[in-house]
C-alpha positions in Angstrom: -19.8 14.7 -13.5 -20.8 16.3 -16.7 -18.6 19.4 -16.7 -16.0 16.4 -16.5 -14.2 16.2 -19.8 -11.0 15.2 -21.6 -8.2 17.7 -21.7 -5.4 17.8 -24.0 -2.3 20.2 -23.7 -0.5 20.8 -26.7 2.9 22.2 -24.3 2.9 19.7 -21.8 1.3 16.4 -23.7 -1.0 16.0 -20.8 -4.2 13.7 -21.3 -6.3 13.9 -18.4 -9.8 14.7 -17.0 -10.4 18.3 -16.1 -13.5 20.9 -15.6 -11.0 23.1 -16.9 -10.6 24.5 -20.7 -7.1 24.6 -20.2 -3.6 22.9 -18.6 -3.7 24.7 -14.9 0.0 23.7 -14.4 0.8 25.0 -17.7 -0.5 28.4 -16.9 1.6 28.5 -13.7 4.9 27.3 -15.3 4.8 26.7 -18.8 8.3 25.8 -19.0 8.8 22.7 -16.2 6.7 19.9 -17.9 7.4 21.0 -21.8 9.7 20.3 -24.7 12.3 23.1 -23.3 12.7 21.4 -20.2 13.0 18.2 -21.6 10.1 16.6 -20.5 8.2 15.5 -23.8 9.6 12.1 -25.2 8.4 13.5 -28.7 7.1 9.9 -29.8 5.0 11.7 -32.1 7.6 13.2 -34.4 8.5 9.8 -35.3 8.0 8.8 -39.2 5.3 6.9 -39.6 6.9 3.6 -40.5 9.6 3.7 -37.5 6.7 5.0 -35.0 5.0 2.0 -36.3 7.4 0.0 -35.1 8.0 1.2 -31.9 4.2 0.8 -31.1 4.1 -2.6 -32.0 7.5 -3.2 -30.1 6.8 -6.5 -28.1 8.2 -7.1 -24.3 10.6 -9.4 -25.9 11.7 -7.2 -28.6 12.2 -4.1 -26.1 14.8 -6.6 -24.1 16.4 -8.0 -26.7 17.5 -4.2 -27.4 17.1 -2.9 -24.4 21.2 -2.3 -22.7 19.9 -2.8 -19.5 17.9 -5.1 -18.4 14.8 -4.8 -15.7 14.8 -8.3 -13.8 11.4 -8.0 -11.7 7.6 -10.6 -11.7 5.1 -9.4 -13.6 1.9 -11.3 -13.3 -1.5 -11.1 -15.5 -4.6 -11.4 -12.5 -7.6 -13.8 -13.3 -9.4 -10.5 -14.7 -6.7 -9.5 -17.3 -5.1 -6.9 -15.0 -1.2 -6.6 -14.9 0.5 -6.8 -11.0 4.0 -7.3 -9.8 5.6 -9.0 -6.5 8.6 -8.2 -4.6 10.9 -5.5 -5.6 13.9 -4.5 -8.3 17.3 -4.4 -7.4 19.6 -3.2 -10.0 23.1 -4.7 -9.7 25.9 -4.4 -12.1 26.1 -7.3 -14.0 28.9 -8.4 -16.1 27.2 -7.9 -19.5 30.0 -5.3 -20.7 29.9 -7.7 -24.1 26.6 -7.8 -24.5 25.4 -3.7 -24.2 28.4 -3.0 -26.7 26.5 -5.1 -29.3 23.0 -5.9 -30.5 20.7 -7.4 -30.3 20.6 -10.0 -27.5 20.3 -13.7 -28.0 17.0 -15.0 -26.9 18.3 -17.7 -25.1 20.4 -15.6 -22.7 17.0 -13.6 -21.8 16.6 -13.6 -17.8 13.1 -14.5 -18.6 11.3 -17.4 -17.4 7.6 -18.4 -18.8 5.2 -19.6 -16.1 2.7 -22.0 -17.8 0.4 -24.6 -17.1 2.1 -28.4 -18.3 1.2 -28.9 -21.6 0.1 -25.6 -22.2 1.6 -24.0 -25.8 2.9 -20.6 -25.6 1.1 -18.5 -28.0 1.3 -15.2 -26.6 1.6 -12.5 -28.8 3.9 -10.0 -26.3 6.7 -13.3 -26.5 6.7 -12.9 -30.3 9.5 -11.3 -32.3 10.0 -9.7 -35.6 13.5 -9.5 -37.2 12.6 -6.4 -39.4 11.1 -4.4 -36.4 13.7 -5.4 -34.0 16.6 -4.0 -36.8 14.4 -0.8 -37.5 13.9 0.3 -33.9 17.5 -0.8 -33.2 19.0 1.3 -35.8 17.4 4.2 -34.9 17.9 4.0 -31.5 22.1 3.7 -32.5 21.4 7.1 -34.7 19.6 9.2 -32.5 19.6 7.8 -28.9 22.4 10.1 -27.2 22.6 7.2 -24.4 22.8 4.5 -27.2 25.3 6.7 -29.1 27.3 7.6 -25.9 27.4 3.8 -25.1 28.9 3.2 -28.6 26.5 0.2 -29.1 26.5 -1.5 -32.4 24.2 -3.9 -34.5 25.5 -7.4 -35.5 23.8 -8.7 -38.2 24.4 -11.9 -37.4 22.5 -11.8 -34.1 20.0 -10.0 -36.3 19.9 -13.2 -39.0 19.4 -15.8 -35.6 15.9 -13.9 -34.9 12.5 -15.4 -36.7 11.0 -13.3 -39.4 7.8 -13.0 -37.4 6.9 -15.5 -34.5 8.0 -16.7 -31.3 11.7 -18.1 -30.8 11.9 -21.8 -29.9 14.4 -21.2 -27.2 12.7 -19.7 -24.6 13.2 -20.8 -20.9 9.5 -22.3 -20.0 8.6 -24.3 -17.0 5.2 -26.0 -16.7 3.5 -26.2 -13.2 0.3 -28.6 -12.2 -2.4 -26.7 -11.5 -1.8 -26.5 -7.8 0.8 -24.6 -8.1 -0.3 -22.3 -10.1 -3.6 -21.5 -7.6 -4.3 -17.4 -6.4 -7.1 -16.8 -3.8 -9.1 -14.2 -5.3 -10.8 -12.6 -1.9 -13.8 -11.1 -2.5 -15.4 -10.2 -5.7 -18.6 -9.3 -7.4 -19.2 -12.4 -9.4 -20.6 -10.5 -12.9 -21.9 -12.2 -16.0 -19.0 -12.2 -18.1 -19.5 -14.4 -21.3 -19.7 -11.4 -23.6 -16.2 -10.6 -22.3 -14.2 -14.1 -23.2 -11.2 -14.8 -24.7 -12.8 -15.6 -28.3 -14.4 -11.8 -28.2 -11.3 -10.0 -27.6 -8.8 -11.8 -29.6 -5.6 -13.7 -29.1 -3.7 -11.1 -29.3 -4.8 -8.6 -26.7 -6.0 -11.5 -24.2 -3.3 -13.5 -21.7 -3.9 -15.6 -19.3 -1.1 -16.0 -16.3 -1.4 -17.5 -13.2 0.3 -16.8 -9.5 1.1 -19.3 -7.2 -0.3 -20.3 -4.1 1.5 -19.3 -0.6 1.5 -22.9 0.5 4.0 -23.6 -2.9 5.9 -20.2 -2.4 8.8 -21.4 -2.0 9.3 -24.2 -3.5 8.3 -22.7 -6.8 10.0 -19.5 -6.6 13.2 -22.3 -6.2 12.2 -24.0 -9.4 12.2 -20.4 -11.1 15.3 -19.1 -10.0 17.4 -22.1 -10.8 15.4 -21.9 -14.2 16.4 -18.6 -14.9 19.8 -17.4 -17.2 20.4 -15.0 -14.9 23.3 -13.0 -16.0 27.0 -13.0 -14.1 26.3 -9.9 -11.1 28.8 -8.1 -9.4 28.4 -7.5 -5.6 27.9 -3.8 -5.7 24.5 -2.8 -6.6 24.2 0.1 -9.3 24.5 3.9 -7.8 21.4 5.1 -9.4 22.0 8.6 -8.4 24.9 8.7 -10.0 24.0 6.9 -13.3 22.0 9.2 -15.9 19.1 8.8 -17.7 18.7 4.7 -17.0 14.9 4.9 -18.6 16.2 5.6 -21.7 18.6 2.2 -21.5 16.0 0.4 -20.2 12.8 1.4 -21.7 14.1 2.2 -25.5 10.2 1.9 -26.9 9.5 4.8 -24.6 12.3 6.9 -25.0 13.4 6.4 -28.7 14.9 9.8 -28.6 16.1 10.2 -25.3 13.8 12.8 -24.9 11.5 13.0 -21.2 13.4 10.6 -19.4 12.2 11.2 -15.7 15.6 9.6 -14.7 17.7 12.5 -16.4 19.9 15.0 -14.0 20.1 17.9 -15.9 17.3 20.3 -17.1 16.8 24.0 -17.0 13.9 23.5 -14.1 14.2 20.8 -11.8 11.7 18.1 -11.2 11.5 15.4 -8.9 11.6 11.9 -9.9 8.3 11.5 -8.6 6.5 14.2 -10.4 8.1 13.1 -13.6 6.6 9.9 -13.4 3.2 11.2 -12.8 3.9 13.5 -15.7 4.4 10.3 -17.5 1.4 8.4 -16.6 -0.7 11.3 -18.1 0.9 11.8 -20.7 -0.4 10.8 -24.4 0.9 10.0 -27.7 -1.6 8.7 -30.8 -1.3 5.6 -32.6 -0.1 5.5 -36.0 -3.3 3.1 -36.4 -6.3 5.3 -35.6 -4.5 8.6 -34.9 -6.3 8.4 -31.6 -4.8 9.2 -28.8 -3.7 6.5 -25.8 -1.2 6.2 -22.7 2.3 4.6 -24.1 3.7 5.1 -20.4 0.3 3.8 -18.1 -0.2 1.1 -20.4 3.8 -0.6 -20.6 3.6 -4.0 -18.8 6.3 -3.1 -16.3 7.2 0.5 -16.8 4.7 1.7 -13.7 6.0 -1.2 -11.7 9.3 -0.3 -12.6 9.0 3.6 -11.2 6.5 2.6 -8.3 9.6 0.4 -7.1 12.3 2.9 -7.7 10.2 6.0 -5.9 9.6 3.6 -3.0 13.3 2.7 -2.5 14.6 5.6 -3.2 12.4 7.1 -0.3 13.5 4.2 1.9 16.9 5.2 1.5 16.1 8.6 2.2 14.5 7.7 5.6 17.4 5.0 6.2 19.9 8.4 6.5 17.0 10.4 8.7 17.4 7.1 10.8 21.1 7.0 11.1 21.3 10.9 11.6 19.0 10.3 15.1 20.6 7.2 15.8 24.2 7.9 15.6 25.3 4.5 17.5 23.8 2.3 15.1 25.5 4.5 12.4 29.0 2.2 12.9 27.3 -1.0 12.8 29.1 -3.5 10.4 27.0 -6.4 8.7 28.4 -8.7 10.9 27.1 -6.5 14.1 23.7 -6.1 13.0 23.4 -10.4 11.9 24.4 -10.9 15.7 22.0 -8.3 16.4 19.3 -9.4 14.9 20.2 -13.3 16.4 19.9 -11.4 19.9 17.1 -10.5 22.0 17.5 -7.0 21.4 16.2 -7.4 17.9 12.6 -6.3 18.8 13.5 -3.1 20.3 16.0 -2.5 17.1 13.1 -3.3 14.9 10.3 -0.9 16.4 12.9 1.3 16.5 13.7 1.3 12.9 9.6 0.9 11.9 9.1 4.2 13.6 10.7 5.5 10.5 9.4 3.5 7.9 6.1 4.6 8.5 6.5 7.4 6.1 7.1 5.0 3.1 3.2 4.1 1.5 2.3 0.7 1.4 4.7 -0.6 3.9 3.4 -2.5 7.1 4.6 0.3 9.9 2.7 2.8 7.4 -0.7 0.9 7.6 -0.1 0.5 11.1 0.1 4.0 11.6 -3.0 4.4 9.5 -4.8 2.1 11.9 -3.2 3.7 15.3 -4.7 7.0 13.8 -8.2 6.1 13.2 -8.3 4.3 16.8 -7.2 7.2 18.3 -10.6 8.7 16.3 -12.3 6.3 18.0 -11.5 6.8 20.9 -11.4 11.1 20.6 -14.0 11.3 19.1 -16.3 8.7 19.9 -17.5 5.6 17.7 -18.5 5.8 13.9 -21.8 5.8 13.9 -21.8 3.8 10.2 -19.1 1.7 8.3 -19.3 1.6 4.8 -18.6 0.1 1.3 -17.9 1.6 -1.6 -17.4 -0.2 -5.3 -18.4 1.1 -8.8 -19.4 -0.7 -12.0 -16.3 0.3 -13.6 -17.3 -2.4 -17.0 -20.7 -0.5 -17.4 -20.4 3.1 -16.1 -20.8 6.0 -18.8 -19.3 8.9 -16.9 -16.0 7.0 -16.7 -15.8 5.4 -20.3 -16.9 8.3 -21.7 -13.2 10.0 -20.7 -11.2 7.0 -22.4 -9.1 8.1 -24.8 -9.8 6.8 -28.2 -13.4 6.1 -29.7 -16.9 5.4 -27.6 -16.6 1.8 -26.2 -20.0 0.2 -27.4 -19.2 -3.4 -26.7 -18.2 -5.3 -23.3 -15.1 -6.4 -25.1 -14.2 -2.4 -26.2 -15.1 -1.4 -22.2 -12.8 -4.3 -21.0 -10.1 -3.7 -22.4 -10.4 0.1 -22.1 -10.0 -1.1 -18.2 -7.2 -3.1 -18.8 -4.9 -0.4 -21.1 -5.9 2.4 -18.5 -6.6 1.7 -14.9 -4.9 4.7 -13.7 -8.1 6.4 -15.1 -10.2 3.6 -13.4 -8.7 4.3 -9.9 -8.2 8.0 -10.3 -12.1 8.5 -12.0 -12.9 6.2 -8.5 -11.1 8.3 -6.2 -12.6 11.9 -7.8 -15.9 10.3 -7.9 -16.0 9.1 -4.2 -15.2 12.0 -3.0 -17.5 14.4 -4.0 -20.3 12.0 -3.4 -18.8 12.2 0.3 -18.4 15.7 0.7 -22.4 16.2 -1.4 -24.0 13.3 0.5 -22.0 13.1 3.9 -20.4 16.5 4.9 -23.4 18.8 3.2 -26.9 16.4 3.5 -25.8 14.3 6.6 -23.7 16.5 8.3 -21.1 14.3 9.2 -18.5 15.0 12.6 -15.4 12.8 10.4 -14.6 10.4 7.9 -12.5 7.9 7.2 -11.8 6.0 4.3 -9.4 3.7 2.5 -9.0 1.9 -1.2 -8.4 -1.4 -1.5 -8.2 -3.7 -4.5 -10.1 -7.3 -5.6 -8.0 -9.9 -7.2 -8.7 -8.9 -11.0 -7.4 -5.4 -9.5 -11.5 -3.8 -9.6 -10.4 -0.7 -6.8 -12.8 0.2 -3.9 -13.1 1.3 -0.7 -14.0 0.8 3.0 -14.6 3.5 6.1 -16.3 4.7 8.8 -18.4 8.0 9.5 -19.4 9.6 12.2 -22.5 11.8 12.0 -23.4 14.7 14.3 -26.7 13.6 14.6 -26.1 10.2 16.0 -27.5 9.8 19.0 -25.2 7.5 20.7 -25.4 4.2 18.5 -23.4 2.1 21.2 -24.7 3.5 24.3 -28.2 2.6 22.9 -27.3 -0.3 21.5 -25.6 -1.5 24.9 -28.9 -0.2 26.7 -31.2 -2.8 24.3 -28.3 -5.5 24.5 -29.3 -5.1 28.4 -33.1 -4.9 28.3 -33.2 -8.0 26.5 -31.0 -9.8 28.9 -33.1 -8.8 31.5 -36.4 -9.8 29.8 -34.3 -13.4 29.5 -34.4 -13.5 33.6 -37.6 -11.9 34.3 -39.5 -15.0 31.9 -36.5 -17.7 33.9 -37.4 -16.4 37.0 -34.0 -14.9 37.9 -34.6 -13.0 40.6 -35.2 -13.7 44.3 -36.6 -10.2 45.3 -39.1 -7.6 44.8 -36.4 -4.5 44.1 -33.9 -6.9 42.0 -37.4 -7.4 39.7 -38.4 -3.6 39.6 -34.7 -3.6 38.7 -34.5 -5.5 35.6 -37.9 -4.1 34.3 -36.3 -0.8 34.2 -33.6 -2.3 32.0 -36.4 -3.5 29.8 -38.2 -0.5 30.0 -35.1 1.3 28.7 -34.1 -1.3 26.6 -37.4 -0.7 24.5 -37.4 2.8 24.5 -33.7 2.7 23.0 -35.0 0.2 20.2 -37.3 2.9 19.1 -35.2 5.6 19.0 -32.6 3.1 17.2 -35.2 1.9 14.8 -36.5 5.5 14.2 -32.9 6.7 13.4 -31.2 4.0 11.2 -34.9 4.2 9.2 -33.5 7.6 8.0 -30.2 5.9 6.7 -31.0 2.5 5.0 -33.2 0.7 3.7 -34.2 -3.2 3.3 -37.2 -2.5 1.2 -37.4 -4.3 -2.3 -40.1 -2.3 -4.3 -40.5 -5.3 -6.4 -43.7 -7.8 -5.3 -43.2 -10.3 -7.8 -40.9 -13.5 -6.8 -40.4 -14.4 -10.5 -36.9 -14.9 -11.2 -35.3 -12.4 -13.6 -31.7 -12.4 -15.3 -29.5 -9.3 -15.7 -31.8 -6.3 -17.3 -30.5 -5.5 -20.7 -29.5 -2.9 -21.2 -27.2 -3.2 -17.9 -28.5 -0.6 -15.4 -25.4 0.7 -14.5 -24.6 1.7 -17.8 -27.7 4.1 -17.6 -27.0 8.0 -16.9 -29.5 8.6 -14.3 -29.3 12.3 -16.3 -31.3 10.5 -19.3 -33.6 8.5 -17.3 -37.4 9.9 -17.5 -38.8 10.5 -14.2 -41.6 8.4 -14.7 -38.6 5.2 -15.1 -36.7 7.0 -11.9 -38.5 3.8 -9.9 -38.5 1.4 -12.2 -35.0 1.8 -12.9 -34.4 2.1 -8.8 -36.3 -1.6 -9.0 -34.1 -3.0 -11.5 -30.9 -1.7 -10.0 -31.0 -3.3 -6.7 -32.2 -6.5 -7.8 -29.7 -7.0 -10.2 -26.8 -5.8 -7.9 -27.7 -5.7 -4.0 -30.0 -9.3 -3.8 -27.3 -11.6 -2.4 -29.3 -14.7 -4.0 -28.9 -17.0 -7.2 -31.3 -16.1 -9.6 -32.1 -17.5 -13.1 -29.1 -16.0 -15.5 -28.0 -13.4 -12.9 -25.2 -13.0 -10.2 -24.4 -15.7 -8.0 -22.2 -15.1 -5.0 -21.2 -18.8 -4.4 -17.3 -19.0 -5.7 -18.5 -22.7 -6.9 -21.5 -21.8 -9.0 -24.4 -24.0 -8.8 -23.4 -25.6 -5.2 -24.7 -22.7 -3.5 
């Protein structure tokens, strides 16, 4: 993890973790991810006061000059993380009027604020700035070849309607009782946050959103969809093969010049929509605050979602034609065929015909249903894991991960938080890199494992980890010997009942306790060489959380006389599943544990 360090390529614009003194896809191709190609959205080259003002460019602000607009739910999780639901369908509206002239009107935003009743609506992402929105605007009309080729204008006068600097009194909000607004958080790792609260971060990076509850679904998501101004839509969605460069309409703080829109058809190399992206989510631009650097793309409230959609889609089209190329019959079905189809009873064998197919797009449910087929064919192949495990990482405390954040050294809780919150592909990818050497050190080299499986999940406020199973070459039959004790004490049960009405059924079930014993040893024995319930410490007095936090000790810099010590403090203040005085509790209602 040391030889770990922060790489930045001046040809690319590449921020990311490397071992490596230089850009390794650079020094295969230096031409596919640089300026020549078209791939760098040159933010940087922007003068200081209109660079200015595209960094500080709020959600609201980016639609109101934006010439198309991304309809899609964006949600902020209990823990500050952003997440969407559902998916984005572009359709071409009638806004013909509208594109050829702005800004927009804030009143015929499609945008709907969720809020609790009664709740004010100080959020500094709704706010709007009359100067910044006519600053980015005009040079977006100069300079923007989409803009320019689009021949949109500024009127003034829409201009004059916006407020100097604060938030427009004509949203569309709707309040919801607290019922409503209710999300099952699932299970998490209940840390002492009140050095991260609202008051240390500020209002203005801090929001707090809610999601509703399945039982309210759908009679919420009603509510919102007759609340929102949703503008007139044709019936043919948008070709979006066809139509060029749609990042740069849609996403005009990110692509001010144009330049390194991933959507854009020609360049001198080609590059998949998919690599551009990733391109994107690495790539970094500095602040005109600090003149550090940071992640424009990773950190855009609905830029990722945006282009996680799209790539999914896109591939679901993709295997929709691989589908109708082996299934030439169902090729000529109209829409009215396939709604009497799918009223029929030959809509199961359709469907499992169709999810064979789908399978191939992540995420989806015939995919994770491959997944699972595959590891119980393992199973079954390759006989039972001999260990299932858990794996999570203090991602608010750890020093090998914030110490790769771009920017300045996170000293505070409130620095490391939202450091989690502008960058979690970092989190997840620093996760990822870090399980996986760990496996391949402690599991394929040390314990000498047959296979492995594993896969990442996330908790409610979006904290990655992950669950598998391993299989070691060693094992000496877990379930066989566990089946054997599982007997042996069954047997014992009869032998003290008297369950037995002759001499050979007796010498019978003391063989099966006789085995039954010997395979508790040789269990015992074994698993004794893989865990451990010990707790070094003797004392029962109650202690709170160890300051400083020992995850956010590098066990590099720890003495070796402090090795056990700090082993002591580690998994009482992480691994006891107990209350204790000004520590963890596990109870979701704390104090009625």
């Amino acid at each position: 993890m040391d030889e770990i360090k922060q790489f930045y390529c001046v040809n690319c614009h590449e921020l990311w973790p490397s071992k490596l003194n230089y850009c390794l896809q650079c020094k295969i191709d230096n031409i596919k991810y640089s300026r020549a190609n078209d791939m760098i959205s040159l933010i940087d080259e922007l003068n200081f006061d209109v660079k200015k003002c595209f960094e500080e460019l709020t959600m609201i602000e980016e639609m109101l000059i934006s010439p198309i607009l991304v309809i899609m739910s964006v949600f902020r999780l209990p823990g500050g993380a952003l997440t969407n639901r559902g998916f984005c369908a572009n359709f071409s509206q009638n806004i013909q009027p509208i594109i050829n002239i702005l800004p927009r009107v804030t009143k015929d935003l499609p945008i709907l604020i969720l809020k609790k009743k009664d709740q004010m609506n100080r959020i500094r992402h709704f706010v709007v700035n009359k100067r910044r929105v006519f600053i980015c605007l005009d040079y977006l009309c100069k300079n923007n070849p989409q803009y320019i080729a689009h021949g949109i204008k500024i009127d003034q006068n829409l201009i004059d309607l916006l407020p100097d600097n604060g938030i427009p009194q004509d949203f569309n909000e709707m309040g919801a009782i607290d019922s409503e607004l209710l999300i099952e958080k699932g299970p998490e790792l209940f840390e002492e946050t009140s050095t991260i609260s609202e008051d240390n971060i500020s209002n203005d990076e801090f929001i707090e959103a809610y999601v509703e509850n399945d039982q309210n679904e759908v009679l919420l998501d009603d509510k919102m969809k007759n609340a929102i101004n949703f503008p007139q839509a044709s019936m043919s969605s948008l070709n979006e093969y066809t139509t060029d460069s749609i990042c740069s309409l849609a996403f005009p703080k990110l692509f001010p010049n144009g330049t390194g829109d991933p959507t854009k058809k020609a360049r001198i190399k080609d590059v998949t929509e998919a690599l551009a992206f990733k391109h994107l989510m690495k790539s970094a631009a500095k602040s005109y605050k600090t003149d550090d650097f940071y992640y424009p793309w990773a950190q855009h409230p609905r830029f990722k979602f945006w282009a996680y959609d799209r790539l999914r889609r896109h591939r679901g089209l993709e295997q929709c034609k691989v589908f109708l190329k082996h299934n030439i019959h169902d090729a000529n079905l109209t829409m009215k065929d396939l709604k009497e189809l799918i009223n029929s009873r030959d809509c199961d064998t359709f469907m499992k015909k169709m999810s064979t197919y789908a399978a191939n797009i992540t995420g989806s449910d015939a995919y994770w249903y491959k997944r699972r087929s595959e590891l119980e064919a393992t199973f079954e192949q390759m006989k039972t894991a001999t260990a299932f495990f858990t794996f999570s990482y203090p991602d608010h405390h750890l020093y090998d991960l914030h110490k790769l954040m771009p920017g300045p050294r996170a000293e505070t809780q409130a620095q490391k938080y939202r450091n989690l919150m502008n960058n979690p592909h970092l989190v997840d990818w620093f996760f990822s890199y870090r399980l996986n050497e760990f496996l391949k050190v402690v599991f394929d080299d040390i314990l000498d494992c047959d296979w492995r499986w594993h896969r990442y999940e996330w908790q409610s406020r979006s904290s990655i980890h992950a669950h598998g199973a391993v299989k070691f070459k060693n094992d000496p039959d877990l379930v066989k010997l566990t089946t054997e004790v599982y007997i042996g004490r069954l047997a014992e049960k009869k032998i003290e009942n008297g369950e037995y009405n002759s001499q050979e059924i007796y010498k019978q079930l003391m063989n099966d306790v006789n085995k039954g014993r010997e395979s508790e040893e040789i269990l015992i024995n074994y698993t004794d060489t893989l865990i451990t319930a010990m707790n070094p410490r003797t004392s029962e007095t109650e202690s709170g959380v160890p300051d400083p936090h020992p995850c956010s000790l590098k066990t590099s810099n720890i003495e070796e006389s402090r090795l056990n010590d700090d082993y002591n403090e580690l998994i009482n203040c992480c691994q006891r599943h107990v209350c204790r005085i000004n520590g963890y509790c596990k109870s979701k209602n704390i104090g009625e544990c």
